[in-house]
C-alpha positions as CSV (number, residue, x, y, z in Angstrom):
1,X,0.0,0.0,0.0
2,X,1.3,3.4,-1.0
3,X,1.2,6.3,1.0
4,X,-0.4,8.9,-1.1
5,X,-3.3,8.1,-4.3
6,X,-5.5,10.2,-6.4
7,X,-8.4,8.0,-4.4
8,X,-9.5,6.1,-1.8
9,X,-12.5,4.4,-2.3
10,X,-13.6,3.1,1.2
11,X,-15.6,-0.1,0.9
12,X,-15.8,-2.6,-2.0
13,X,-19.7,-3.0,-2.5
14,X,-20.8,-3.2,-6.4
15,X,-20.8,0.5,-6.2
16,X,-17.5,0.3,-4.7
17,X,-15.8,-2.4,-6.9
18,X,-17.6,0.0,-9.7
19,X,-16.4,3.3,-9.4
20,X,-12.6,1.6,-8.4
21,X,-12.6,0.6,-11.7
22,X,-13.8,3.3,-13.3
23,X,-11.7,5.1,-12.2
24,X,-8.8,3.0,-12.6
25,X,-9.2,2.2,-16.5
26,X,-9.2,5.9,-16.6
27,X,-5.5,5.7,-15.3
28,X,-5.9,7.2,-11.8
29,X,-4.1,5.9,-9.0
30,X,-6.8,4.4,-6.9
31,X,-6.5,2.4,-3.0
32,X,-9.8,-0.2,-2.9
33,X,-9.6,-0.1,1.4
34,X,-12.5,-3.2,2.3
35,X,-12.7,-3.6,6.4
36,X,-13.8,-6.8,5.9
37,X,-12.0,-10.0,5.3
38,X,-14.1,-10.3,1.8
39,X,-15.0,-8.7,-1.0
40,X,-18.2,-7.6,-2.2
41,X,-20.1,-5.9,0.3
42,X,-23.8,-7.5,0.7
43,X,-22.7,-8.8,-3.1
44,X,-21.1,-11.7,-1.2
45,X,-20.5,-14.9,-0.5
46,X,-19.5,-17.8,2.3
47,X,-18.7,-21.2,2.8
48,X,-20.2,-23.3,6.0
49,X,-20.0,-27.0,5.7
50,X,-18.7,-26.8,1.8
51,X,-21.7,-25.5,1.1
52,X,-21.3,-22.0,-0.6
53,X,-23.9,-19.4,0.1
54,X,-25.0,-16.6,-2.4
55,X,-25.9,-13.6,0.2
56,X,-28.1,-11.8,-2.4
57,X,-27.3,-13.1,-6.0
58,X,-30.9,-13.9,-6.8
59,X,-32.0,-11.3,-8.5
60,X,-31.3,-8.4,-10.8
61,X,-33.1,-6.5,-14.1
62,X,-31.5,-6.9,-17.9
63,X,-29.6,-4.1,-17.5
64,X,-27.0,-5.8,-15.0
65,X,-25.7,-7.0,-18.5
66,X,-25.4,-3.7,-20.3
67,X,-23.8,-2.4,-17.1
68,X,-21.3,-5.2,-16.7
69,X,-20.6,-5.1,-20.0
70,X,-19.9,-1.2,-20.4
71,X,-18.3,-0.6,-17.1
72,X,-16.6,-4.1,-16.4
73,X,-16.4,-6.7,-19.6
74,X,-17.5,-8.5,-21.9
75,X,-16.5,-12.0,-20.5
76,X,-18.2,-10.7,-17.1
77,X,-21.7,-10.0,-18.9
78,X,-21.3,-13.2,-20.6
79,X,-22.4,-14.8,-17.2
80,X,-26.1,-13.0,-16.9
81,X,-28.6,-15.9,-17.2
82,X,-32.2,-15.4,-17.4
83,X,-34.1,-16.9,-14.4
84,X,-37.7,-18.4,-16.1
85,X,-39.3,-19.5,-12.4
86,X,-40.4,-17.2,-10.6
87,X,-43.7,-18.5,-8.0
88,X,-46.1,-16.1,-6.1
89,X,-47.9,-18.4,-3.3
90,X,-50.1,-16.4,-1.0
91,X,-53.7,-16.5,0.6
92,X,-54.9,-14.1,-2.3
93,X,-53.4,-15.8,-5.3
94,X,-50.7,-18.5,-6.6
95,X,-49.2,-18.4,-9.9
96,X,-45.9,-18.4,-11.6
97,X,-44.3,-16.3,-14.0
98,X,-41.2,-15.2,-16.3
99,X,-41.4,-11.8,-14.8
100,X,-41.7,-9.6,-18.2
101,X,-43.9,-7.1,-19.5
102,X,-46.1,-9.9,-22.0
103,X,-46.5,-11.9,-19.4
104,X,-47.4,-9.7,-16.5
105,X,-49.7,-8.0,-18.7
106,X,-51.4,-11.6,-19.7
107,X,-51.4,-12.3,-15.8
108,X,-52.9,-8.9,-15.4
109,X,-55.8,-9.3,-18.1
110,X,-56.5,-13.2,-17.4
111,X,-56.5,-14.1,-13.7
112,X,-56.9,-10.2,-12.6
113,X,-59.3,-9.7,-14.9
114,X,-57.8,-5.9,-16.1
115,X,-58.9,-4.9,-19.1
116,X,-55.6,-5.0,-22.1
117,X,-56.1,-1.1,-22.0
118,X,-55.7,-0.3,-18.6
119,X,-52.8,-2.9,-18.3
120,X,-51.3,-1.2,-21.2
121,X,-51.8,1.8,-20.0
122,X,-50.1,1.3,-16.3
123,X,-47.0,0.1,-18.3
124,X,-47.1,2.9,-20.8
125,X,-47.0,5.4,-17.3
126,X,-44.3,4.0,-15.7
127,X,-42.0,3.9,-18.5
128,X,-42.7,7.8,-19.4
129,X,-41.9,8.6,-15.2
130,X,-38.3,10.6,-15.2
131,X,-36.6,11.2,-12.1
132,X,-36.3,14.9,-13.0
133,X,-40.0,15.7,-13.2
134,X,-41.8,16.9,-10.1
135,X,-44.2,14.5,-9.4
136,X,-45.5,14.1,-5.5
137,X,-47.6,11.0,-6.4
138,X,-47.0,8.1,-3.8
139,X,-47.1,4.3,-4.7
140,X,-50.5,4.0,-3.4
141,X,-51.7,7.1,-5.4
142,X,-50.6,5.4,-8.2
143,X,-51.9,2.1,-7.3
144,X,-55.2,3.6,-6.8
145,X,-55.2,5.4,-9.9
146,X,-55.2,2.6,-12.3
147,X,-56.2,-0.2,-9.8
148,X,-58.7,1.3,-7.2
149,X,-59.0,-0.7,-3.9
150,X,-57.3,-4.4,-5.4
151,X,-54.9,-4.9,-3.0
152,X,-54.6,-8.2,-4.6
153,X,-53.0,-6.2,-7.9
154,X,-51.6,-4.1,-5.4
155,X,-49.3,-7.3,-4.1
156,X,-48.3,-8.7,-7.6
157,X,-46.8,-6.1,-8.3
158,X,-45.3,-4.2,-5.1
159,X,-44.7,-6.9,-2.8
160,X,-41.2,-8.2,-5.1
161,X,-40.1,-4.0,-4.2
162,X,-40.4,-4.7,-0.8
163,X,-38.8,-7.4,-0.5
164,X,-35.9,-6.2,-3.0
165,X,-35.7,-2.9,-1.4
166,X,-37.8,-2.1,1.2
167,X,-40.2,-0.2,-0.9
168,X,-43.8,1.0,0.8
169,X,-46.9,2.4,-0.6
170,X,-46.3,6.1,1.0
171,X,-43.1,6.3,-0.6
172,X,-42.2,8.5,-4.4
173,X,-44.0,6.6,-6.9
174,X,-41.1,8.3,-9.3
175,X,-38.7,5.5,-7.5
176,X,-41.2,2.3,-7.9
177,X,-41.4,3.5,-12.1
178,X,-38.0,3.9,-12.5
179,X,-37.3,0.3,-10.4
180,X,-40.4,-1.4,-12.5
181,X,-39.8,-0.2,-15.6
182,X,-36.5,-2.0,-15.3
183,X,-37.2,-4.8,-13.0
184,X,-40.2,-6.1,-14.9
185,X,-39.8,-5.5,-18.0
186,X,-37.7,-8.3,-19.5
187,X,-37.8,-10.4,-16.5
188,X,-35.0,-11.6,-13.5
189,X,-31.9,-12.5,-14.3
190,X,-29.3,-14.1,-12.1
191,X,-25.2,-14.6,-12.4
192,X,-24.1,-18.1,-14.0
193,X,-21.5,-19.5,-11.3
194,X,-22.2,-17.3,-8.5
195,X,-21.2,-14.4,-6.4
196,X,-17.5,-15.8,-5.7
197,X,-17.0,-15.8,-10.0
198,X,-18.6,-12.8,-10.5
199,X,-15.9,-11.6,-7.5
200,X,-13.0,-13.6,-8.7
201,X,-13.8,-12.2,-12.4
202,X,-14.2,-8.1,-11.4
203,X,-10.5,-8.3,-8.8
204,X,-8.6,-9.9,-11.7
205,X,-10.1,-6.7,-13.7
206,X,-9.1,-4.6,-11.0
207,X,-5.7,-5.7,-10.9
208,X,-5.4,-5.2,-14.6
209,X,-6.1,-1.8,-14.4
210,X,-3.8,-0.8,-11.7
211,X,-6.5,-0.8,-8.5
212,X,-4.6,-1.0,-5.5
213,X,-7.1,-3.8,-3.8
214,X,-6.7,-3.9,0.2
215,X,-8.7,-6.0,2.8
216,X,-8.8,-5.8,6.3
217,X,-8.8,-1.6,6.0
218,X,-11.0,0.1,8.5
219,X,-11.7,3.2,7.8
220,X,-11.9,5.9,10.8
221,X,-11.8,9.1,9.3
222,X,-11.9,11.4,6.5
223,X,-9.6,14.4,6.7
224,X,-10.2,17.4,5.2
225,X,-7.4,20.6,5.0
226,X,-8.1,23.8,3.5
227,X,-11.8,22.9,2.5
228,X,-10.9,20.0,0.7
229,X,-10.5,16.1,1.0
230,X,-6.8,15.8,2.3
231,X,-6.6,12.1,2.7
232,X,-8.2,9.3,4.8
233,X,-7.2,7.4,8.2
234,X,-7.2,3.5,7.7
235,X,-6.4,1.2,10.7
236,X,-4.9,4.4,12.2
237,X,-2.4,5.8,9.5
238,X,-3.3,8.7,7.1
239,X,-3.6,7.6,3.4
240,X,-3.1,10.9,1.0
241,X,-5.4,11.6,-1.5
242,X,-7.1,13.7,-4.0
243,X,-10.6,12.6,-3.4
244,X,-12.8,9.9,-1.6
245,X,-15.4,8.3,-2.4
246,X,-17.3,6.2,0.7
247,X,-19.3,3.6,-0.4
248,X,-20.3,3.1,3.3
249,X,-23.7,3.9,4.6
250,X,-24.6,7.6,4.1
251,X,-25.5,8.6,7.3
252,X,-22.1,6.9,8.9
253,X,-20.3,8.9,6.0
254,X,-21.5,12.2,7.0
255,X,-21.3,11.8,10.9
256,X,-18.5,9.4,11.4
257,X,-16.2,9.4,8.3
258,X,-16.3,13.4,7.3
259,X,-18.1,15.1,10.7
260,X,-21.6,16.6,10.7
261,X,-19.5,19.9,11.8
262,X,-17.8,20.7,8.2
263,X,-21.3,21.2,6.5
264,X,-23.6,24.0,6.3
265,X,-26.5,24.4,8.2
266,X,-28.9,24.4,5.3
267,X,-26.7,20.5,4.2
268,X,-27.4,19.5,7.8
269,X,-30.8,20.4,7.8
270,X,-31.2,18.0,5.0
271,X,-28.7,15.1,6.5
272,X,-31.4,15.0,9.3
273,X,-34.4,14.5,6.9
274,X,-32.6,11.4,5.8
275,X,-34.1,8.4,6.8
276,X,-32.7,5.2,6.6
277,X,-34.2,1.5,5.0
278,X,-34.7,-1.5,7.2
279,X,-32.9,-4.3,7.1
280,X,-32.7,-8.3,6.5
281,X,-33.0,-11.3,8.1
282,X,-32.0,-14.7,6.3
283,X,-31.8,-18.4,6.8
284,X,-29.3,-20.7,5.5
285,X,-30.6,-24.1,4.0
286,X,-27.6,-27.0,2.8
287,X,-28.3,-30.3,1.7
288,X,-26.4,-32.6,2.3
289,X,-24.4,-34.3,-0.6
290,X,-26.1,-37.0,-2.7
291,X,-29.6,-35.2,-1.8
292,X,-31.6,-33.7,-4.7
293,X,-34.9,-31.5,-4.5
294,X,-37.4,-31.2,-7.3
295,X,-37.4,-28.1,-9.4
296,X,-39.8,-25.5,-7.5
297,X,-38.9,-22.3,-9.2
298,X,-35.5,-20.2,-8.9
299,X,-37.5,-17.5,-6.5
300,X,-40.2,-18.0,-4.6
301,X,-42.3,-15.1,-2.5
302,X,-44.2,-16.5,0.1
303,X,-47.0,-15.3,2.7
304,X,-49.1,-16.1,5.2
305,X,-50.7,-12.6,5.4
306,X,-53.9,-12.3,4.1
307,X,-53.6,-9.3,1.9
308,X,-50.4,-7.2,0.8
309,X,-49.1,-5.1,4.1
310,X,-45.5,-3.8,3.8
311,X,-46.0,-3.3,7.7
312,X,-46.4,-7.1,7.7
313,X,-43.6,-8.2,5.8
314,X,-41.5,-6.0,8.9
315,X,-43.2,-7.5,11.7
316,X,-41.4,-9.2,13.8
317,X,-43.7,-11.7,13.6
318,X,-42.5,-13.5,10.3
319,X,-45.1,-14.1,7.8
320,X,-43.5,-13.5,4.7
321,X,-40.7,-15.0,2.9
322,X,-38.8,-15.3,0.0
323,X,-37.0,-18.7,-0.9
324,X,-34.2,-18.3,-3.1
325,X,-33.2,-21.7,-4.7
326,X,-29.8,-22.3,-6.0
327,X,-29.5,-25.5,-8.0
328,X,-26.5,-27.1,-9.5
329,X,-27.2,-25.3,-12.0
330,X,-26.3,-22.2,-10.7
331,X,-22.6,-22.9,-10.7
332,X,-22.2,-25.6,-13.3
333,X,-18.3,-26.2,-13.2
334,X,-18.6,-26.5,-9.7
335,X,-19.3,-30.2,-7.2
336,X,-23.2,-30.7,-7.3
337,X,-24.8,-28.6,-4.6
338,X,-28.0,-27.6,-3.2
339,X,-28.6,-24.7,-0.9
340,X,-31.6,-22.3,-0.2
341,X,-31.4,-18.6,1.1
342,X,-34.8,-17.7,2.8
343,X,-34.9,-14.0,3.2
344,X,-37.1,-11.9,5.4
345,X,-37.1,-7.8,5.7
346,X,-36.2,-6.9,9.5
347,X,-36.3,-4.3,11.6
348,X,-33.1,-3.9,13.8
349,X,-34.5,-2.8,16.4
350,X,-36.7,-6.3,16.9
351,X,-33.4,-7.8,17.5
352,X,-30.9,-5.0,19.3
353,X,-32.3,-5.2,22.7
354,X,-32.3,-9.0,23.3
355,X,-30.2,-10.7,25.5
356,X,-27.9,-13.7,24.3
357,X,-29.8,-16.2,25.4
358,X,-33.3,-14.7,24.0
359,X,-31.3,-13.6,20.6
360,X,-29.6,-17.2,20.0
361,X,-33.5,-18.8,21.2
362,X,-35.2,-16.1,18.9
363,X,-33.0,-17.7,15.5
364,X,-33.5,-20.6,16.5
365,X,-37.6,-20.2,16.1
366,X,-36.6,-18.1,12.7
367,X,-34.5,-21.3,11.5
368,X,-37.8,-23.5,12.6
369,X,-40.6,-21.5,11.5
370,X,-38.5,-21.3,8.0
371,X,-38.7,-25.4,8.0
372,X,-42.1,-24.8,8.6
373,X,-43.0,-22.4,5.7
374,X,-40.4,-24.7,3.1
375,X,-42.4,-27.9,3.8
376,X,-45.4,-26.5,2.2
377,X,-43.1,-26.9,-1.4
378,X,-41.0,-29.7,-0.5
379,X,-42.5,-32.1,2.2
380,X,-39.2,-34.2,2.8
381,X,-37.1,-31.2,3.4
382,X,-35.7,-31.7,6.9
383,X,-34.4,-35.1,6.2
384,X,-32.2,-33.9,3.5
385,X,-30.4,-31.1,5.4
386,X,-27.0,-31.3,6.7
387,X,-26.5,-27.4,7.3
388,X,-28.5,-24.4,8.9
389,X,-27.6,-21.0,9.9
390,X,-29.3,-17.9,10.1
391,X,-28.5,-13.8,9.8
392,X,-30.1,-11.5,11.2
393,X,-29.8,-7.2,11.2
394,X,-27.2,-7.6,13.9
395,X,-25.4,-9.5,11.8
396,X,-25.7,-7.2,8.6
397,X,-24.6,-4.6,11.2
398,X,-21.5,-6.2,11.9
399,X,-20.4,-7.0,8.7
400,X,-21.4,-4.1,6.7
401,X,-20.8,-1.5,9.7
402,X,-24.0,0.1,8.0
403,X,-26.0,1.8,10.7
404,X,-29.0,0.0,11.7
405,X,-27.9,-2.6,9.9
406,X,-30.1,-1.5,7.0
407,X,-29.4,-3.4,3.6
408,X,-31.1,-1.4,1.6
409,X,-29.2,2.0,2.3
410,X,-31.3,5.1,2.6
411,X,-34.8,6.4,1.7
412,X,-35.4,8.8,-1.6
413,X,-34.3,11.9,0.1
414,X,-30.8,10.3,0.9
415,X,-29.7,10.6,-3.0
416,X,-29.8,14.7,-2.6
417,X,-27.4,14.4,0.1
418,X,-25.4,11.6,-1.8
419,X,-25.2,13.3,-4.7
420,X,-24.8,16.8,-2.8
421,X,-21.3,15.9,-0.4
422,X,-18.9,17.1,-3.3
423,X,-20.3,20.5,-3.2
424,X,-19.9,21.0,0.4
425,X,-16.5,19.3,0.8
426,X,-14.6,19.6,-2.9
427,X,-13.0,16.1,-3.2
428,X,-15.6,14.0,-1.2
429,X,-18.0,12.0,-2.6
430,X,-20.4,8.7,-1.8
431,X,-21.6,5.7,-3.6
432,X,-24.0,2.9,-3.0
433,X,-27.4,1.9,-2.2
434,X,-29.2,5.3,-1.7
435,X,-32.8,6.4,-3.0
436,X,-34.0,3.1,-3.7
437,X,-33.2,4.1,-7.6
438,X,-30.1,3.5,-6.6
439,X,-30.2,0.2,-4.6
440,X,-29.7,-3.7,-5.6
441,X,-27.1,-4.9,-8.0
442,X,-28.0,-2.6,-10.8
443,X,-28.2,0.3,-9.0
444,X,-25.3,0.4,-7.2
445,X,-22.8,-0.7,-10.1
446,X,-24.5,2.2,-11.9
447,X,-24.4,4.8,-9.2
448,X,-20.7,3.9,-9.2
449,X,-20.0,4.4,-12.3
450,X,-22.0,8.1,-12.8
451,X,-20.3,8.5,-9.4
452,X,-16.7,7.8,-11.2
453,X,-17.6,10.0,-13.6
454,X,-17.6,13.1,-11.3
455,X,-14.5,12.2,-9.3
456,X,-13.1,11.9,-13.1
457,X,-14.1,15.2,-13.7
458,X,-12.8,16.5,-10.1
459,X,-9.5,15.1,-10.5
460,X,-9.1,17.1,-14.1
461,X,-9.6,20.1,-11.7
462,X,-7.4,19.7,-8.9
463,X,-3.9,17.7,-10.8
C-alpha cells in the first residue's frame, strides 16, 4: 500500500468495486480499502460445511448485463442468465411467472381480470416517469389510480419492491417507475456461477487496471485541509489523497467518516431529513451431498398474510418469505450442490435489545418457522439437510458497519445528500445503495460508475 493516491474508495460493495474501476481504467491511482475479510459488500459470499452461500445473488433486471458489460467486460456480462421460475404463493393468489412485461400483462388481463387497455396503459406510465419531473404521487396514489382498492393487484406487483428494497406504498411513486420499468420488464436475471466468480472475475479486472485492492482496512476518518478532502485514516495511519469516495452507509459517512460539523446548516438540515431503510434477516438451507430437491422455481415469495401489508412483511412476527433456490445449476463447473437462502425484511430494532440467550432462542424459532414455511413446497425437506444457519440485522450490522444494519441503504431523500457531499467538501463523494433508484445490484454498479464519472471530472480540476 502506497502512501499517497489520487483516491481512496472506502468499501468494495458493487458500487464500490464499480467506481474503483472506473476510475482506474481511466488511469488514476486508486486504493480499494474493504474492512472486511471479503470482497463484495452485501454482493457476497461464504462457505459453511462446503456448502457456498450466495448472500443476495438472486436477483437483478436486464440491464446488469449492459452495465457489466460497459463498465466491467464482456467476459463478465457473458455470465447473466435469465431466471424463467419465478412463484407467487399467498392466501390471495398463486401463480408463476417469467417476470416480463407480455406476461405480467397476460397475468394482469387473465387471472386479474384488467382490461388490455388499462394494463397497457399502467405500463405505458411507468416507462414515461423521469426522475427529473416533479411529481409528488406516492405508490398507493398510483396504485389507486389505475387499480382502485385491489390490493390483490396491489401485491403482484409491489410486494417483489419490498422485498428487493424495502419499498412501501407512502413512498415517491417516481422510484417504484423507475425500479419497474427495469425490474419487470424483461424479467430476473441471475449470475451463471455465483457471487465468488462474479468476484473472482471483477478483482482480476481490478488488478489489470492498476487498482490498488486492500482487505482488512478500516476506515476511521476522512480528513479534510483547506476545504478539501486531504486524505483518509485507515487502521490508524493517514492515506493521502485527491478525493474519496465512501461507499459506506450515508449517514455513517457524513457523521462518522467526514463530521456533521464541516457542512452548512442548510446541508445539515437535510442530513437530518434522511431516513434510513430496514434491514434483512436470512436463513441458510444446505443439503447434504447426494440429496436432490425437485425443481420448485428459482425465486419464490411466500405469505401467510392475508392481503399485501408492507408493515407485515416487517413484523417481527414472520409471515413473509422469500426462498431463493440455488440449483446445481447455478454454478455448473462446480461439485453438485444444493442450498436455499430464505430471506425476510427486519427491523433492527426487533433484535438490538435481546439478550444472548433470548437472541440465539429467537433464531433458533426463525430457522424452525422457515422449515415450517419450506415444507409447504417440499415435504421431505428436513431429512435432506446437513447445514442451517441464520443472519439476522445484527449481523448485517456487523459485517457491513452500515447503521442500523439497513441493507437497503437510505430512503429517496438520501440521494440529494449523496449526490450533494462534493459541493460541500470539494474532493468528497459517496456511492452505494441510496434512493432506492439507486439500490440492488443494478443500481449500485451504476451509481458507481455516474459517481466515477464526477471524481473523473474532479481530478481534471485539482492535478
Amino acid at each position: 500500500m502506497q502512501k499517497k493516491y489520487d483516491v481512496v474508495v472506502i468499501g468494495s460493495g458493487l458500487g464500490g468495486l464499480t467506481v474503483a474501476n472506473c476510475l482506474g481504467r481511466n488511469g488514476h491511482s486508486v486504493l480499494l480499502a474493504e474492512q472486511h475479510n471479503q470482497f463484495g459488500g452485501l454482493a457476497t459470499y461464504f462457505y459453511r460445511k462446503k456448502h457456498l452461500f450466495d448472500v443476495s445473488l438472486h436477483g437483478f433486471p436486464v440491464g446488469m448485463k449492459k452495465s457489466l458489460r460497459k463498465y466491467w467486460s464482456q467476459e463478465i456480462a457473458n455470465h447473466i442468465v435469465q431466471l424463467k421460475g419465478i412463484r407467487f404463493d399467498n392466501p390471495q393468489f398463486s401463480l408463476k411467472t417469467v417476470f416480463d412485461s407480455d406476461d405480467f400483462k397476460k397475468i394482469l388481463c387473465e387471472k386479474f381480470e384488467v382490461s388490455r387497455e388499462t394494463a397497457d396503459e399502467f405500463y405505458a406510465y411507468l416507462g414515461a416517469m423521469n426522475y427529473y419531473d416533479r411529481n409528488d404521487m406516492t405508490n398507493r396514489d398510483l396504485f389507486e389510480k389505475f387499480y382502485p382498492r385491489r390490493n390483490d393487484i396491489w401485491r403482484l406487483l409491489m410486494e417483489p419492491m419490498t422485498y428487493a428494497n424495502g419499498s412501501t406504498l407512502d413512498e415517491p411513486a417516481i422510484t417504484y417507475g423507475i425500479v419497474f420499468s427495469n425490474f419487470m420488464s424483461k424479467g430476473v436475471f441471475t449470475f451463471e456461477g455465483g457471487t465468488d466468480l462474479m468476484l473472482k472475475m471483477m478483482l482480476e479486472k481490478l488488478e489489470e487496471n492498476g487498482v490498488d485492492c486492500q482487505k482488512c482496512l478500516k476506515a476511521e476518518k476522512i480528513n479534510i485541509a483547506d476545504g478539501r478532502i486531504s486524505g483518509v485514516v485507515l487502521n490508524g495511519k493517514e492515506v493521502k489523497c485527491k478525493a474519496v469516495v465512501s461507499n459506506g452507509n450515508l449517514l455513517t459517512t457524513v457523521k462518522d467518516y467526514i463530521g456533521i460539523e464541516n457542512f452548512s446548516t442548510e446541508f445539515v438540515s437535510k442530513i437530518k431529513d434522511v431516513k434510513l431503510n430496514t434491514s434483512s434477516s436470512q436463513v441458510y438451507i444446505g443439503l447434504t451431498p447426494g440429496e436432490k430437491i425437485d425443481y420448485i422455481g428459482d425465486l419464490l415469495f411466500t405469505s401467510t398474510c392475508p392481503e399485501y401489508s408492507p408493515e407485515a412483511i416487517l413484523d417481527k412476527n414472520i409471515t413473509s418469505r422469500t426462498f431463493s433456490v440455488y440449483y446445481p445449476s447455478t454454478r455448473p463447473d462446480s461439485p453438485k450442490d444444493y442450498t436455499i437462502v430464505a430471506s425476510m425484511n427486519s427491523k433492527y430494532e426487533d433484535w438490538e435489545g435481546l439478550s444472548d440467550e433470548d437472541y440465539k432462542q429467537k433464531k433458533k424459532d426463525m430457522i424452525e418457522e422457515t422449515l415450517d414455511a419450506l415444507e409447504k413446497y417440499l415435504p421431505e425437506i428436513r431429512g435432506k439437510i446437513d447445514y442451517l444457519g441464520a443472519a439476522t440485522p445484527k449481523t448485517f450490522k456487523r459485517y457491513t458497519l452500515h447503521e442500523g444494519g439497513a441493507s437497503f441503504g437510505t430512503k429517496f431523500e438520501g440521494l440529494e445528500v449523496s449526490q450533494g457531499l462534493s459541493e460541500e467538501i470539494p474532493g468528497a463523494f459517496h456511492t452505494g445503495s441510496v434512493g432506492i433508484i439507486m439500490s440492488g445490484w443494478l443500481g449500485a454498479a451504476n451509481y458507481g460508475a455516474i459517481t466515477a464519472h464526477f471524481v473523473d471530472k474532479y481530478l481534471s480540476v485539482v492535478r
